[in-house]
Each structure stands twice: as C-alpha cells, then as structure tokens.
C-alpha positions as CSV (number, residue, x, y, z in Angstrom):
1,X,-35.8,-185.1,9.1
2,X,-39.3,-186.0,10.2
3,X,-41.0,-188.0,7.2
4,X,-44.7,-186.5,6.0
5,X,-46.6,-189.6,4.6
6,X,-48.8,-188.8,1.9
7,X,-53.0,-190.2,3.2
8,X,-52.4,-193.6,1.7
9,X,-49.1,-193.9,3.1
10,X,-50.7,-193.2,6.3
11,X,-53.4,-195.6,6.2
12,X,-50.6,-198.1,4.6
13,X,-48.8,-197.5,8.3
14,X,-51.8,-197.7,10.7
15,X,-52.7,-201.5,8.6
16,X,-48.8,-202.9,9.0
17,X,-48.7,-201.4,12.8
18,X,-51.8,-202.7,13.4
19,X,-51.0,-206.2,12.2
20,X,-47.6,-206.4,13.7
21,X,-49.3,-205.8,16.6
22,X,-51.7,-208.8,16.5
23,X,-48.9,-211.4,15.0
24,X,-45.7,-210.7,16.6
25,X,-46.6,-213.2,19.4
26,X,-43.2,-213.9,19.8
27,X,-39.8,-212.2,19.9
28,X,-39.9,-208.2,19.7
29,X,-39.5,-205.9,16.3
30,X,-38.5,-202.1,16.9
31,X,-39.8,-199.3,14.1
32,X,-37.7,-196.4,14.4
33,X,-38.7,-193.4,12.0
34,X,-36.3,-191.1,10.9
35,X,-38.9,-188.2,12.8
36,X,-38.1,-190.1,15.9
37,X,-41.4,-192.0,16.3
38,X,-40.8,-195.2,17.2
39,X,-43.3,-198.2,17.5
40,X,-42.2,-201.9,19.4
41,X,-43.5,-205.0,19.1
42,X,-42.9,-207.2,22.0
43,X,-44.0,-210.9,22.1
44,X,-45.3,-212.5,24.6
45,X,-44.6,-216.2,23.7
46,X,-40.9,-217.5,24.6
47,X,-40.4,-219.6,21.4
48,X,-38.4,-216.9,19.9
49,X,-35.9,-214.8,21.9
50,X,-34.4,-212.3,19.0
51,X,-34.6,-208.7,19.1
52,X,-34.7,-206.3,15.6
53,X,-34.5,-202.6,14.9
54,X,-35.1,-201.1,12.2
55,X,-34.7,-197.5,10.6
56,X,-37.6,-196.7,8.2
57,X,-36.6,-194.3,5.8
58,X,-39.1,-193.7,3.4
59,X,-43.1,-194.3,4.5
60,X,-43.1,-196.2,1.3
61,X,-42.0,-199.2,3.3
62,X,-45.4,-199.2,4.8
63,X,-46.9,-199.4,1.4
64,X,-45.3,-201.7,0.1
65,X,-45.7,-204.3,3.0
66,X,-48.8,-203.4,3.7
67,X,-49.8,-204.0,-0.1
68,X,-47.6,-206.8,-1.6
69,X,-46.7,-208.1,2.0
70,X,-43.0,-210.6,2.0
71,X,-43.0,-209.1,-2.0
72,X,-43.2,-205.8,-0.6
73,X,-40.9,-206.0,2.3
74,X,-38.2,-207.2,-0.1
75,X,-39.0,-204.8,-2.4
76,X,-38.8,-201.6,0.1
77,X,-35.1,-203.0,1.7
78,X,-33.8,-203.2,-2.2
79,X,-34.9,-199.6,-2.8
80,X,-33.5,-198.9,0.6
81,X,-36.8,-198.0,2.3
82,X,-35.2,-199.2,5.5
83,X,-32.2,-200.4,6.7
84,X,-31.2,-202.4,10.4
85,X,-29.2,-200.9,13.3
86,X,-27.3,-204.6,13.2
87,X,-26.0,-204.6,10.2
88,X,-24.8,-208.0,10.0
89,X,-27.5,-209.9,11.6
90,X,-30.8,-208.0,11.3
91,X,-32.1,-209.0,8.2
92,X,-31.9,-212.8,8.9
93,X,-33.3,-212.3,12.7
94,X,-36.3,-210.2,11.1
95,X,-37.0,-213.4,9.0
96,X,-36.4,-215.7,11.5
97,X,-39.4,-213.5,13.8
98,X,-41.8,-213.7,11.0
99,X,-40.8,-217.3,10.9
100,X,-41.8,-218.3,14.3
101,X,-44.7,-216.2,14.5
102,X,-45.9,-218.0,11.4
103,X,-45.3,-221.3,13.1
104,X,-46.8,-220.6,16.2
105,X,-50.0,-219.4,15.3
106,X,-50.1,-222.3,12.8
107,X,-49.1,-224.0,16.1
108,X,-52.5,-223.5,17.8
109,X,-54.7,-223.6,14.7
110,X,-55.0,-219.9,13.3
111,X,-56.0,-220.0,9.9
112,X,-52.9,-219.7,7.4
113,X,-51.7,-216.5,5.9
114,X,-50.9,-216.4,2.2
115,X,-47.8,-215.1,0.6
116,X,-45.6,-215.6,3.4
117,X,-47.1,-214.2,6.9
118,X,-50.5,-212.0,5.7
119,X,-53.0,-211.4,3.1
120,X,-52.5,-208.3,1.5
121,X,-55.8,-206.1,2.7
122,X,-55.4,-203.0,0.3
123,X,-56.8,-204.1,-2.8
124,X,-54.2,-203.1,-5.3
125,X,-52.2,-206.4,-3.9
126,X,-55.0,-208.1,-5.8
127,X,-53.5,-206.4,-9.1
128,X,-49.8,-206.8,-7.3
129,X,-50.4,-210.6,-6.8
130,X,-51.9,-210.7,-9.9
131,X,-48.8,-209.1,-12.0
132,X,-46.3,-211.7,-10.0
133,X,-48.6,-214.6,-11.7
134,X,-48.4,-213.9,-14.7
135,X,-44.5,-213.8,-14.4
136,X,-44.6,-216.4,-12.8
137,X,-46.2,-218.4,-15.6
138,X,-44.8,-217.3,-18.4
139,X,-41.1,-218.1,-16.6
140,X,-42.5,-221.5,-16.2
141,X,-40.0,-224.1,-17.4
142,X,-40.7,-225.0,-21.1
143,X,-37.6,-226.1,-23.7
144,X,-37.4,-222.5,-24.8
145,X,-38.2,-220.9,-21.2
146,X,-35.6,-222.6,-19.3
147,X,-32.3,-221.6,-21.2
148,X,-33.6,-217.6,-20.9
149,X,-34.3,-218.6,-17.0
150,X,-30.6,-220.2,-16.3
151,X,-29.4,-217.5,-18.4
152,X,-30.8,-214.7,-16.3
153,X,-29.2,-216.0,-13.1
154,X,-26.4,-218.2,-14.4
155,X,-24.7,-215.6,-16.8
156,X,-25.1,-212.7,-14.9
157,X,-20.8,-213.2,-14.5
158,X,-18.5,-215.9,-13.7
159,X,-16.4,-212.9,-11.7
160,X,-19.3,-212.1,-9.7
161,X,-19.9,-215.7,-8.3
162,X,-16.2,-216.4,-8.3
163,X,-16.3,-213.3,-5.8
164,X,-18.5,-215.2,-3.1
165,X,-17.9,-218.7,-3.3
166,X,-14.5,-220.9,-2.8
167,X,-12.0,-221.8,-5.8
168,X,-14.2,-224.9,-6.2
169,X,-16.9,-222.9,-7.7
170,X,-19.7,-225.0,-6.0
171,X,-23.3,-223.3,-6.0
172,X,-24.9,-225.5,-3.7
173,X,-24.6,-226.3,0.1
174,X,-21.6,-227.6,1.9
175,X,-20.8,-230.2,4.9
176,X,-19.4,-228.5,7.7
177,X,-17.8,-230.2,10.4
178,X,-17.6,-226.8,12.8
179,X,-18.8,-223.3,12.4
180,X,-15.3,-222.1,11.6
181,X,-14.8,-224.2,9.1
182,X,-12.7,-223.3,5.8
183,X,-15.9,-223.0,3.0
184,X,-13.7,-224.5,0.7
185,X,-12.9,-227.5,2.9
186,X,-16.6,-228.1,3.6
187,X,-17.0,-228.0,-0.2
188,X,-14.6,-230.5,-0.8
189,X,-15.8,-233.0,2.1
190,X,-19.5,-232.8,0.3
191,X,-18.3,-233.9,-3.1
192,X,-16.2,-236.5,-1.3
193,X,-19.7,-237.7,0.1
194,X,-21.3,-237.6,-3.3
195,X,-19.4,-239.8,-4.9
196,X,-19.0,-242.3,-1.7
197,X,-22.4,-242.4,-1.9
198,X,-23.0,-242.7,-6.1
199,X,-20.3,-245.4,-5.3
200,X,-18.1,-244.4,-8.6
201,X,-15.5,-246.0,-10.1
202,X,-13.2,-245.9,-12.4
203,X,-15.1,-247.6,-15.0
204,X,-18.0,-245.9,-14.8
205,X,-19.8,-243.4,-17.3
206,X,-21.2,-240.6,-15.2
207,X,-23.8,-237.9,-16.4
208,X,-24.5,-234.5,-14.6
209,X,-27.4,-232.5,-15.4
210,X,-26.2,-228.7,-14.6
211,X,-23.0,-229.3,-13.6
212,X,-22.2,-225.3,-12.5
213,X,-18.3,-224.3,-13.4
214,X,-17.5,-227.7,-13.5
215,X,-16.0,-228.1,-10.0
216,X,-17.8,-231.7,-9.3
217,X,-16.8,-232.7,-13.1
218,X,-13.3,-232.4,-12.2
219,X,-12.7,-233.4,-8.8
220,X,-14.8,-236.5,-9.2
221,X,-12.7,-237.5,-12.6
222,X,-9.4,-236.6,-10.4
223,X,-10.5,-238.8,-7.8
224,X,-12.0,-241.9,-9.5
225,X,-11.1,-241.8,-13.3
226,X,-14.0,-242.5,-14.5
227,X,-15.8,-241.1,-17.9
228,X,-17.8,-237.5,-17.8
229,X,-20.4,-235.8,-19.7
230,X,-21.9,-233.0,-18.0
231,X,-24.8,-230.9,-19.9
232,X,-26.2,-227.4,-19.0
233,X,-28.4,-224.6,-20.1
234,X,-25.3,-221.8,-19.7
235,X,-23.0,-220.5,-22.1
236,X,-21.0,-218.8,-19.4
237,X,-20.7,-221.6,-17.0
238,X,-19.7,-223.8,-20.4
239,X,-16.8,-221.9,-21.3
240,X,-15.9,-221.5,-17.5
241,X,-15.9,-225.2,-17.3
242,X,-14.0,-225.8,-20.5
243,X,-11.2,-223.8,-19.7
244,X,-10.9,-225.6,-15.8
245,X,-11.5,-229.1,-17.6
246,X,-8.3,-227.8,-20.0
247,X,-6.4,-226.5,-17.0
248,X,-6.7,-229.7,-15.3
249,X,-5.4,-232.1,-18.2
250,X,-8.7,-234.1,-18.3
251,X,-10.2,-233.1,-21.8
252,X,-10.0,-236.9,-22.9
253,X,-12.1,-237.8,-19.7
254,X,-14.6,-234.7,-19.2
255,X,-17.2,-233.6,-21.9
256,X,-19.6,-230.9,-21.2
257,X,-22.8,-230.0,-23.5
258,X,-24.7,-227.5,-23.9
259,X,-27.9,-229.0,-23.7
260,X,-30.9,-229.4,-22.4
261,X,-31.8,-232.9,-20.0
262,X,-35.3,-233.3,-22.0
263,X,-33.1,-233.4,-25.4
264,X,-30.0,-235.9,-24.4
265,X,-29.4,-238.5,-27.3
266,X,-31.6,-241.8,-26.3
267,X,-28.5,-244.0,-27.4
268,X,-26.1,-242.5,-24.5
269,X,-26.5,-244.7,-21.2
270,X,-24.8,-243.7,-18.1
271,X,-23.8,-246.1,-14.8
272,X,-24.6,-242.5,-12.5
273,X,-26.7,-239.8,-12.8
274,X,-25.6,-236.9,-10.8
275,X,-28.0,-233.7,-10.1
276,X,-27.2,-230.7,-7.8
277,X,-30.2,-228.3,-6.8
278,X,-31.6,-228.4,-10.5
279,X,-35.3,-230.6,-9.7
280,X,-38.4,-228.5,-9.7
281,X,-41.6,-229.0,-9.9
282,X,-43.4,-228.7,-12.9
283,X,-41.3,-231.1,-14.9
284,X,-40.1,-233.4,-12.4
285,X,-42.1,-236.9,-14.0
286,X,-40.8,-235.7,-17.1
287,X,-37.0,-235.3,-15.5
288,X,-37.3,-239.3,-14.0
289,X,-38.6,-240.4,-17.4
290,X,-35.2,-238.9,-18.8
291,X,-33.6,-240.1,-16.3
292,X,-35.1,-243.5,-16.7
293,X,-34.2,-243.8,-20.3
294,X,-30.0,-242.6,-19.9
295,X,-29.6,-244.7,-16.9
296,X,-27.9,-248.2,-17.4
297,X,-30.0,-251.0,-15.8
298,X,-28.1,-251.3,-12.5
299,X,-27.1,-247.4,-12.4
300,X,-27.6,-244.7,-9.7
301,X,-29.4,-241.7,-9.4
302,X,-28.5,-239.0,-6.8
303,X,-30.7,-235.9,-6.4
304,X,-29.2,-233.3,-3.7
305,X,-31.9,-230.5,-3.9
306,X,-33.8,-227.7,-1.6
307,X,-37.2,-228.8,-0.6
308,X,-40.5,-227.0,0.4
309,X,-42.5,-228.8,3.4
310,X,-45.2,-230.7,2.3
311,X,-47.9,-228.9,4.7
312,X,-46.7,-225.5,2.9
313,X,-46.4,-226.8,-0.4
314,X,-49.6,-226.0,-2.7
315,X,-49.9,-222.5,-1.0
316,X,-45.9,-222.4,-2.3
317,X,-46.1,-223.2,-6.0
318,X,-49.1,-220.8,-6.1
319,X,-47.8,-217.7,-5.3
320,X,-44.8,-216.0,-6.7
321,X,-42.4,-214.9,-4.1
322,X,-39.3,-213.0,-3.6
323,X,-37.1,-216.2,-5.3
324,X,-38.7,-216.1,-8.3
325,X,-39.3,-212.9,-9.0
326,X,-36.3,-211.3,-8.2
327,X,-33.3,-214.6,-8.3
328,X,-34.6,-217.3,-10.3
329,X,-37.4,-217.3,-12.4
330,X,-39.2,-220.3,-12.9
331,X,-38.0,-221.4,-10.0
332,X,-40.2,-224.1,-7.6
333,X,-39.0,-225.8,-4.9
334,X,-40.7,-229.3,-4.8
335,X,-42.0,-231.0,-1.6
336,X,-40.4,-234.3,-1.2
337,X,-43.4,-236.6,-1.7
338,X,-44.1,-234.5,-5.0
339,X,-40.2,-236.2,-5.6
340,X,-40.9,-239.4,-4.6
341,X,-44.4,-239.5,-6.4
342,X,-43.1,-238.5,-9.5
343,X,-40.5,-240.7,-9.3
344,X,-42.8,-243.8,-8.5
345,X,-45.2,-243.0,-11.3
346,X,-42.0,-242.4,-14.1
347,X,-39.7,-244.8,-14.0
348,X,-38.8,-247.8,-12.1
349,X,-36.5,-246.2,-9.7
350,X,-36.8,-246.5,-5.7
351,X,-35.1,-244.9,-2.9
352,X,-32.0,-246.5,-1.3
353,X,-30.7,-243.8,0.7
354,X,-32.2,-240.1,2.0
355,X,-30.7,-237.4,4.1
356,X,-31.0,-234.2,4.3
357,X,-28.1,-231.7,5.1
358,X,-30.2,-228.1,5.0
359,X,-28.5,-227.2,8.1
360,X,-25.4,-227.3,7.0
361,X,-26.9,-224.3,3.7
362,X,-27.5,-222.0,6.7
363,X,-23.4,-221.7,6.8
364,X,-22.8,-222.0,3.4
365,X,-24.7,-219.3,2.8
366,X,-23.7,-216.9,5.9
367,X,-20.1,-217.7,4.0
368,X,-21.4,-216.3,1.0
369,X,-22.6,-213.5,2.0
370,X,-19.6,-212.6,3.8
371,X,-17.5,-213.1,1.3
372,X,-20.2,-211.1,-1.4
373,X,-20.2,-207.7,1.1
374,X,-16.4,-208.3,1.3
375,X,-16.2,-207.9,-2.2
376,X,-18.8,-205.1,-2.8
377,X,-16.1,-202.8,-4.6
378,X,-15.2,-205.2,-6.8
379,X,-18.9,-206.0,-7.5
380,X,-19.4,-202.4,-8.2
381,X,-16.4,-202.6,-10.9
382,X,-18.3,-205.4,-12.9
383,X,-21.2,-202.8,-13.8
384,X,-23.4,-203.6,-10.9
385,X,-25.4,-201.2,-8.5
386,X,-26.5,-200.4,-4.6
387,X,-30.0,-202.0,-5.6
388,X,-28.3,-205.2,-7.1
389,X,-26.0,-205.5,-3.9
390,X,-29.2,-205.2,-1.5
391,X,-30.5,-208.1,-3.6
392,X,-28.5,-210.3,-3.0
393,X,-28.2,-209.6,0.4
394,X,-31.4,-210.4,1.4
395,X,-31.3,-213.7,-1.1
396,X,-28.5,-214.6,1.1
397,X,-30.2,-213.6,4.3
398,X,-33.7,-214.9,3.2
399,X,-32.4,-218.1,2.3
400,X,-30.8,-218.6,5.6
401,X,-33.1,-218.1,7.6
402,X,-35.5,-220.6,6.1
403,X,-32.5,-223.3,6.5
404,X,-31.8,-222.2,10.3
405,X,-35.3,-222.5,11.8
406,X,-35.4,-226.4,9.6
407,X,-38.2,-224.5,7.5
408,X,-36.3,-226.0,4.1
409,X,-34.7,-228.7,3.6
410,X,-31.9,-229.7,1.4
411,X,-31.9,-233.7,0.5
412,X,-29.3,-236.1,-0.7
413,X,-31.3,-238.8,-2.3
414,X,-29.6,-242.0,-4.1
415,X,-32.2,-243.7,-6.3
416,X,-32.1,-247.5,-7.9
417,X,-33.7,-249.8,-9.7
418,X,-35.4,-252.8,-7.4
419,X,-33.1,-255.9,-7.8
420,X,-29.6,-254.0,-8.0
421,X,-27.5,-256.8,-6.9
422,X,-24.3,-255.7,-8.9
423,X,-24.5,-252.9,-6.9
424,X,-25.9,-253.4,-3.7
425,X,-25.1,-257.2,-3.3
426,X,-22.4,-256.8,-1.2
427,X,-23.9,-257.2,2.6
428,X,-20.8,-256.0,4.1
429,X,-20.4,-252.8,1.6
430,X,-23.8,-251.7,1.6
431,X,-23.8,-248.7,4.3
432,X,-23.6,-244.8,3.2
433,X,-21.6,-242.3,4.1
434,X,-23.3,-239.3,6.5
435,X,-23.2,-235.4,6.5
436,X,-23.2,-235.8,10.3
C-alpha cells in the first residue's frame, strides 16, 4: 500500500533525503517505501564497504529523524516505523555507516554535527532537545536519584536478564579467545583476569561497588577465600545475590548491602576495591574520595568501565541520547582523562596498569542479543511488549557497533597508592595478566 505523507511529513522526507544525500560519503543506504519508491545512497569513499536496506513503513520515520535526529531514528524502529531486509545484521551495519561517515568528514575537517550525525533543522527539535534535557537533569545521579535510576534498569526482572546472559549472571563485557567462543567461558576467563590483576588473596578484605547477581562475589571467594562485602542500589539484584551466596555455602565469607558507595561506614577498610561499569561522570571525584577513605594504605583499586573519547566528550555529556533516555537514565560515559583527572585531584591514587578490552563487548553483546531474540516468547510471558523487544534490540545493536568501529572503549584500570612496596615490591611478580 502506497503511504500518503501528510505536508510536514513530506517536507520531513525531502530534509532526511536531502541530507543523506550530502553525508553518506561512504558505504551505500537503500530506502525502500512500502509504495515502491525507493531512494539509494551510494558512497563514494572506500572506508566503509557495508550495504543496508531498509523498509519504511510509516512516513513518520522521516519525521522523527528529520526532527530529533539519532533520538528519532531510535524512536521510529521501536514504534516500528521501519524495519531491515537483514534482519540479523542491518541494524548494527546502519550504525556502523553513520559511524564512518561521521569519522570521515571529521576526517578532513567538516565542522561537527551534534546529537550524533546532524543538527536537527525543523525547529520543534529545539523543543525535542530541549525535553531530553530536562530528563536528562533531573535523572542526574544524586543520593536519592540514583537508587530510582538502578532501579529502573536493574529491577526490570532477574528472569529477563537471566534470559540473555550466561549462568554467571555477568552484565559487563567478556574476554574472548575466538568468535565461537562459549559466552560463559569468556565470562569466566575475565573474572579470572580481574582478580590476577587485583592480586587477591586469601586474606584479603575485598569491597565491590555494584556487584550485579553476585556472580564475581562468588567465584572470586571460591577461588581465593578471601572476605566479601559487596554493596548496591537493587533490591532485586540483592535478593538474587543472597540466594546464589546461600546456594553456594559462602554466607560466612560474602556480605552484600544494600547501599549506596557515598554512604559506606568510614570505619570499614578494604585491601581491594572492585568496580564493574558503574563510574560516571558527574560524581566521579566524589567516587575516588570514597574510594580513598575505604581503601587500606597499600590496597588496590580496579575500575573496568565503558569510555567516551576524549575529542567527543563535552558534545557527549551535553546531549541526552538514546542510552539515557531510553536504558539508563542518568547515565554518562566518562572520557578517560575526566577518570584519571578526577582521580589525581581526589585521592592519592595512581595508575599501575591500563587496558582496554572494548573489542571484546562487540561479542558479548552480539551474544546477548542472540540469546535475548531466542528467548522473545518467554520475554513476552514476563509482561513485556513488541516495543520493549525492539528496545533492546537496538541497545544491543547500538552498543555494538560503537565497540566494533573502536568508537568506545571499555578499560581495566588497577589503581595504587605511590610507594606500594607490599604489593608491588616483588621485581619478579610485578607483570599483569592481558585480555589479549
């Protein structure tokens, strides 16, 4: 059936044909309309060699991109304004295009585009963009704002992430040692690394901040013996955790809080601060103060979080994108210097060790999704809908893509204090294990 766009619709196509048509400079992206027009953009360049189709079912696609631009594209595939011909793959090549393009006109000097790959030109994105601030804002991070802000992604059901990741319940990337790799296995090898790297022992008193369903809390007592506390801002995840800390015998070992890191008891000291994709931006002097304070004078920090490039950064935190409006609010992805600064100016840690294993979250993630549309009837059983699905699906997808073309990164950072011979001393011990 032919679509009849209403006059702004119309106008909302001829602006997003019109652009595509001046930034695809590279790889080629196929409109097909369900009236059988169909409009190609073909790029010159030979950075990028993927191909995309895509069936445009409702001419509110055009609005919405053309008004709230990577917002709006998001919004129009989770209201199923259009859909791909690959199913599997066209979502993440689509993001990958607008990635390149992006790169390569900031490549040769174009001026940069806001809120992802344009402006928005209609102004009603100025009231669009001016709605997502305010959320944006108001989600930011505060004592009370952060338990609401885990709570909205965290507690959405232990079923439904049990559903797409492995039995050790990890939310955050892998190590793969080939692309066929068991998720689980990969899982297992990057905790492994963790706590080679934290060097734990058995008499050690180990603190993590967020510590998920508690799969790091009890592998890492299993394979040191040491002492745990783990805090976090989820009642869900807590009584998840409780019950696998039970399961496993290790209830005299393992203690989990719920609790926020700003309000930990000053007396508590621990020999290893543990921290999985939980440092943003707003608060992070505030998080090394904390951290400051609970670690023990020759302890260890390690920070394993996603990172935002520096060039990209301020443009970053001030916009609201598709993360944070639609998976976690109040989320901000720091740059590493903003890390390291804030870590320089709030305590009197330094950094002994730094790598970063993004490319190994491109597969995690591909895993996850897999395993999510595997699973949609069961997803649909829990309460949740087509629109909910599509979400995720272009989380997944989005996220991907940013970790395949190196656009994010995803650090391993051990921290210590300068002088940390008890430690470090060792000439002969002193070398860290590698995600490659």
């Amino acid at each position: 059936m032919e679509l009849l766009p209403t006059w702004t619709e119309t106008g909302a196509r001829l602006l997003v044909t019109r652009f595509f048509k001046s930034f695809i400079q590279t790889g080629c992206i196929i409109l097909l309309e369900e009236g059988g027009t169909i409009f190609m953009f073909q790029g010159m360049e030979r950075k990028c060699s993927l191909k995309v189709s895509l069936r445009v079912h409702s001419m509110q696609f055009y609005w919405k991109v053309a008004t709230r631009a990577d917002v709006g594209l998001a919004d129009a595939f989770i209201h199923g304004d259009f859909s791909f011909v690959d199913k599997n793959e066209g979502l993440l090549n689509l993001i990958m295009i607008f990635i390149a393009n992006r790169d390569l006109k900031a490549s040769v000097g174009t001026s940069s585009m806001k809120r992802g790959w344009w402006t928005p030109v209609i102004f009603t994105a100025a009231l669009s963009s001016a709605t997502y601030f305010i959320r944006h804002v108001s989600n930011r991070n505060t004592l009370t704002q952060a338990r609401r802000n885990i709570s909205r992604h965290y507690d959405l059901s232990n079923e439904l992430f049990s559903l797409f990741m492995d039995e050790t319940m990890l939310y955050s990337c892998a190590i793969f040692k080939s692309e066929d790799e068991d998720l689980k296995v990969a899982q297992l090898r990057k905790m492994s690394i963790l706590i080679e790297k934290a060097k734990i022992s058995k008499e050690h008193h180990i603190l993590e901040i967020g510590f998920g369903w508690g799969g790091f809390a009890v592998e890492v007592v299993k394979q040191t013996g040491c002492k745990y506390t783990g805090i976090t801002l989820s009642e869900q995840q807590l009584e998840y955790a409780q019950l696998r800390v039970e399961q496993a015998g290790l209830q005299d070992q393992i203690t989990l809080v719920l609790c926020d890191y700003r309000q930990m008891p000053n007396q508590d000291k621990y020999d290893r601060i543990i921290v999985l994709e939980h440092v943003g931006h707003e608060f992070i002097g505030e998080f090394f103060s904390c951290c400051e304070s609970a670690l023990t004078e020759d302890g260890l920090l390690v920070l394993q979080f996603i990172s935002m490039p520096d060039p990209m950064y301020d443009e970053y935190r001030h916009s609201a994108g598709f993360i944070n409006e639609y998976i976690f609010p109040g989320g901000c992805l720091p740059a590493l210097s903003r890390v390291t600064s804030a870590m320089a100016s709030a305590s009197r840690l330094c950094v002994m060790h730094l790598e970063d294993i993004g490319v190994h979250y491109y597969q995690t993630l591909r895993c996850w999704r897999k395993n999510f549309l595997k699973n949609k009837s069961q997803i649909y059983a829990l309460g949740f809908d087509d629109k909910f699905i599509r979400t995720w699906e272009y989380y997944f997808d989005y996220c991907a893509a940013g970790f395949k073309t190196r656009t994010l990164g995803d650090y391993q950072i051990v921290f210590s204090r300068p002088g940390n011979v008890a430690t470090f001393g060792d000439p002969y011990n002193v070398t860290m294990p590698s995600a490659y």
